[in-house]
VEXDREN-2710 file (C-alpha; in Angstrom, 1 decimal):
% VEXDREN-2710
k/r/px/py/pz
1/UNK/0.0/0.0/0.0
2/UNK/1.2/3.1/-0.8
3/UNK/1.7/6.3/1.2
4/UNK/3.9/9.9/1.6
5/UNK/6.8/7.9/2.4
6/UNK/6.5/5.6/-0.2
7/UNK/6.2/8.1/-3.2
8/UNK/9.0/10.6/-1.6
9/UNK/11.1/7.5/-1.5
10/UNK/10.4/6.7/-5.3
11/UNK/10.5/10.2/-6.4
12/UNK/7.0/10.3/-7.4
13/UNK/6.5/14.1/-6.9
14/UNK/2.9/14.1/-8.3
15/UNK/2.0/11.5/-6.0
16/UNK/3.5/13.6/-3.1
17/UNK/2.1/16.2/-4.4
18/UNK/-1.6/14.7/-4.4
19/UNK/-1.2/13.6/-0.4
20/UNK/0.0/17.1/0.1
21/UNK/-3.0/18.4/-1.4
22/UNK/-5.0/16.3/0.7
23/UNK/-3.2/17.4/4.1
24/UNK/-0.8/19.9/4.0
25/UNK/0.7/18.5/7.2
26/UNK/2.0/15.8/5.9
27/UNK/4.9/17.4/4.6
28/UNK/6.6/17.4/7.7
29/UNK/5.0/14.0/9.1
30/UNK/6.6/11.0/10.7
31/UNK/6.2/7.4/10.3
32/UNK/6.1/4.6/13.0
33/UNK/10.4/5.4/13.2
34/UNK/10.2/9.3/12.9
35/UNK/10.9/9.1/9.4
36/UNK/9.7/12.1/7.1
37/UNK/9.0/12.6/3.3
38/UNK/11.9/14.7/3.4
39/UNK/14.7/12.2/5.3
40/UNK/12.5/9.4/2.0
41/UNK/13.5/12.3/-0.3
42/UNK/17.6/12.7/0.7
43/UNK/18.1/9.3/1.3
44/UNK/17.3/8.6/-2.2
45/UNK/18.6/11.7/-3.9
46/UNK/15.4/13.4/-5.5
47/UNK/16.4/16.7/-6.0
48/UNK/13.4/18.9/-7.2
49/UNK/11.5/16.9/-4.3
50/UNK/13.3/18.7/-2.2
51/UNK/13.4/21.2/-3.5
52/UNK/9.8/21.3/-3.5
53/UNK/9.1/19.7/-0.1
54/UNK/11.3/22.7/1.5
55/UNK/10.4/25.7/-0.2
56/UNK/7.2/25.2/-1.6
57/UNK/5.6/23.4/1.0
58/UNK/6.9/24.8/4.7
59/UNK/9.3/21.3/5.0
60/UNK/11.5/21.0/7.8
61/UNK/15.0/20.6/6.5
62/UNK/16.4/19.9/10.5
63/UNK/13.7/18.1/11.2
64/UNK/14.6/14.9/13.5
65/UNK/13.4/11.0/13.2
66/UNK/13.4/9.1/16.7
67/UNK/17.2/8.8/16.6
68/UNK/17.7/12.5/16.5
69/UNK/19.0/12.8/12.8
70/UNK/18.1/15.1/10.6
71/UNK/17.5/14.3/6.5
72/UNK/21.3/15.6/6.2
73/UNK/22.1/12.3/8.6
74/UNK/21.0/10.0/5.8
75/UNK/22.8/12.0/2.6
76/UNK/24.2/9.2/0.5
77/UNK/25.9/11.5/-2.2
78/UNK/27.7/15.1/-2.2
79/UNK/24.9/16.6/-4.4
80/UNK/22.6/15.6/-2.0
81/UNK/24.2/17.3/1.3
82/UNK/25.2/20.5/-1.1
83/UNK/21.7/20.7/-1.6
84/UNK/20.4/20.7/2.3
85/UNK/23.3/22.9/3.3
86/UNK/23.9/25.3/1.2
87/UNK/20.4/26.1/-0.7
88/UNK/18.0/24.6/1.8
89/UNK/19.7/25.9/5.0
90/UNK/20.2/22.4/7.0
91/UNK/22.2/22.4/10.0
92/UNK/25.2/20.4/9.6
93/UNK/26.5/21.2/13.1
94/UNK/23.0/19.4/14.6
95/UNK/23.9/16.1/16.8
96/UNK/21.2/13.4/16.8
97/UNK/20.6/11.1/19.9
98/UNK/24.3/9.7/20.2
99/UNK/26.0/13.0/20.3
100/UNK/27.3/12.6/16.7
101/UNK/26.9/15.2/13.9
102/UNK/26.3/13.9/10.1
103/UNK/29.7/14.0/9.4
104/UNK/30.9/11.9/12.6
105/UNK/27.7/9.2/11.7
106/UNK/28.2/9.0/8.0
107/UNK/32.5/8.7/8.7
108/UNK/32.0/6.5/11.3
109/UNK/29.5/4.2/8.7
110/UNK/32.7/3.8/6.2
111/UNK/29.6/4.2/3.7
112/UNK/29.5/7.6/1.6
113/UNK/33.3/9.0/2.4
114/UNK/33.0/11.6/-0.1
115/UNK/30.1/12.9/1.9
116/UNK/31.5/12.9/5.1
117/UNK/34.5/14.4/3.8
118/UNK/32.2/17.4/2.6
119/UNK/30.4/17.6/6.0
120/UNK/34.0/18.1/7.8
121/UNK/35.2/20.1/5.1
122/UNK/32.5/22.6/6.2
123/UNK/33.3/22.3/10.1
124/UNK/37.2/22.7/9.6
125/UNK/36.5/26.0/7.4
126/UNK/33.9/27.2/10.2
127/UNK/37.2/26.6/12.6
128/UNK/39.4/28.7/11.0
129/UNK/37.3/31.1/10.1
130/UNK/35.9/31.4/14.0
131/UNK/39.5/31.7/14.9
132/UNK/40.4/34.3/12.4
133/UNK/37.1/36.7/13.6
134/UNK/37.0/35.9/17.3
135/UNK/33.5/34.7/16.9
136/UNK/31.4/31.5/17.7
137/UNK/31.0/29.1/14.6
138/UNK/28.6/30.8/12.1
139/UNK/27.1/27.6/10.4
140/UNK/23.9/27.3/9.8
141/UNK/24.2/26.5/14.5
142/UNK/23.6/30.4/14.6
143/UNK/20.6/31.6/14.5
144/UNK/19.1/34.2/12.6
145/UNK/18.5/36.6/15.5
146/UNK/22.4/36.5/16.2
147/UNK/23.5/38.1/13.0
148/UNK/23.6/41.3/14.8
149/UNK/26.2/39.8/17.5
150/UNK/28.3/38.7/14.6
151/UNK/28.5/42.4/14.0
152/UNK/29.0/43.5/17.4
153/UNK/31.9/41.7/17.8
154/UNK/33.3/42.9/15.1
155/UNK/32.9/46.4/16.0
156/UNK/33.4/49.1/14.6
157/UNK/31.1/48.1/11.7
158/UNK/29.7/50.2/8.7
159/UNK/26.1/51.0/7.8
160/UNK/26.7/48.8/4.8
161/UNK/27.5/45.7/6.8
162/UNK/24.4/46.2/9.5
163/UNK/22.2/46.4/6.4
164/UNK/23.4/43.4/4.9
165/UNK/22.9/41.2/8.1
166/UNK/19.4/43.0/8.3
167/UNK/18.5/41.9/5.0
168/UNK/19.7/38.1/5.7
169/UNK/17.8/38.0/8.6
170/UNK/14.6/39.1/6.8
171/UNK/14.8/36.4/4.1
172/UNK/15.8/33.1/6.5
173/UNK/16.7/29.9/4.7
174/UNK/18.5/31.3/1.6
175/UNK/21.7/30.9/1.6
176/UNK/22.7/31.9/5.2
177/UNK/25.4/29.8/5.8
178/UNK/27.5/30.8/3.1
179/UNK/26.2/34.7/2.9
180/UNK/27.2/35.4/6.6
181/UNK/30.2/33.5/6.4
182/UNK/31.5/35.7/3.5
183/UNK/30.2/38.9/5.3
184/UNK/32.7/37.9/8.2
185/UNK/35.7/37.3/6.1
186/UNK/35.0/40.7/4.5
187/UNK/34.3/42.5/7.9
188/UNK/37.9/40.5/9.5
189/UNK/39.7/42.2/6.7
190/UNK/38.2/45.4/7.1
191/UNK/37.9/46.4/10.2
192/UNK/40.2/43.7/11.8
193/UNK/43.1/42.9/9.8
194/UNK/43.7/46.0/7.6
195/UNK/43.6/48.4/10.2
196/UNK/46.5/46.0/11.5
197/UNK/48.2/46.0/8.9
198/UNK/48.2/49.6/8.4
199/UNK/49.4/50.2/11.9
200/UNK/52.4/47.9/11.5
201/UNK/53.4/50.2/8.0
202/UNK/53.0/53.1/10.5
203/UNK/55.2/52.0/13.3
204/UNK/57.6/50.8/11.0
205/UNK/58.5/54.1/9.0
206/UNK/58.3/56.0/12.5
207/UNK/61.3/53.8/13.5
208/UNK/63.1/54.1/10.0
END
């Protein structure tokens, strides 16, 4: 018999669709294991689904099954965690019920290396780039409404930075991740490391 599950699982988006139609709720529904339409959907790489399940449809990209992981947790190809991270805003610093992030459960699986590889590829450039700006980790882990201490602590910051984090804040899910991590490296170099390197210049022809 078939259900959500089912045609999310096979990629039948029309089907999907037509339970949708029925109850709009189901788009964010669990099965007897916590399972969504959208973990179906990422586990077996359909795309537009989604695509569709996400943006058209209110879907929970971080949603959790009754182990705690989240549709990232059960990526099986790059595309696929490329997609929930970095166009559909999933949270690849979430932990499910063992303490373990995607990246630590798909590694420690030996099952889809290249994807695990990506997943710690993210964390190790949210390291450096924490340790370069003297801020928390800005992943997808910070919420929208903490834009503005992103800024504070990089004080002092322009008019044209505070507007870009307002305007972030007002559109949540695209892009955030990689938009606010870019605004950081630009407001490090700014207001952090070329001030710096303009005072070293200074102090260096004073003592010539």
């Amino acid at each position: 018999m078939s259900n959500i599950w089912i045609a999310a699982s096979d990629g039948n988006t029309s089907q999907v669709l037509s339970y949708l139609s029925a109850r709009p709720s189901l788009v964010n529904a669990k099965d007897e294991n916590g399972y969504t339409p959208i973990h179906a959907a990422a586990s077996y790489g359909h795309l537009d689904l989604l695509r569709t399940l996400i943006k058209d449809h209110g879907g929970d990209v971080n949603l959790r099954d009754d182990d705690g992981d989240t549709p990232l947790f059960t990526a099986e190809t790059v595309e696929v965690a490329k997609l929930l991270v970095e166009e559909l805003g999933a949270d690849w610093s979430l932990k499910n019920d063992d303490g373990l992030t995607a990246a630590e459960t798909i590694e420690g699986e030996d099952a889809y290396p290249l994807v695990a590889e990506y997943l710690q590829t993210l964390a190790s450039k949210e390291a450096i780039l924490s340790s370069d700006a003297g801020v928390p980790p800005a992943g997808i882990a910070v919420n929208l409404t903490s834009m503005d201490e992103v800024a504070e602590e990089l004080e002092p910051v322009d008019e044209e930075f505070k507007r870009k984090i307002e305007e972030l804040a007002s559109r949540p899910g695209e892009y955030t991740q990689e938009e606010l991590r870019q605004l950081v490296t630009e407001a490090v170099h700014k207001h952090i490391l070329e001030p710096e390197e303009r005072n070293v210049k200074a102090k260096e022809s004073r003592e010539e």
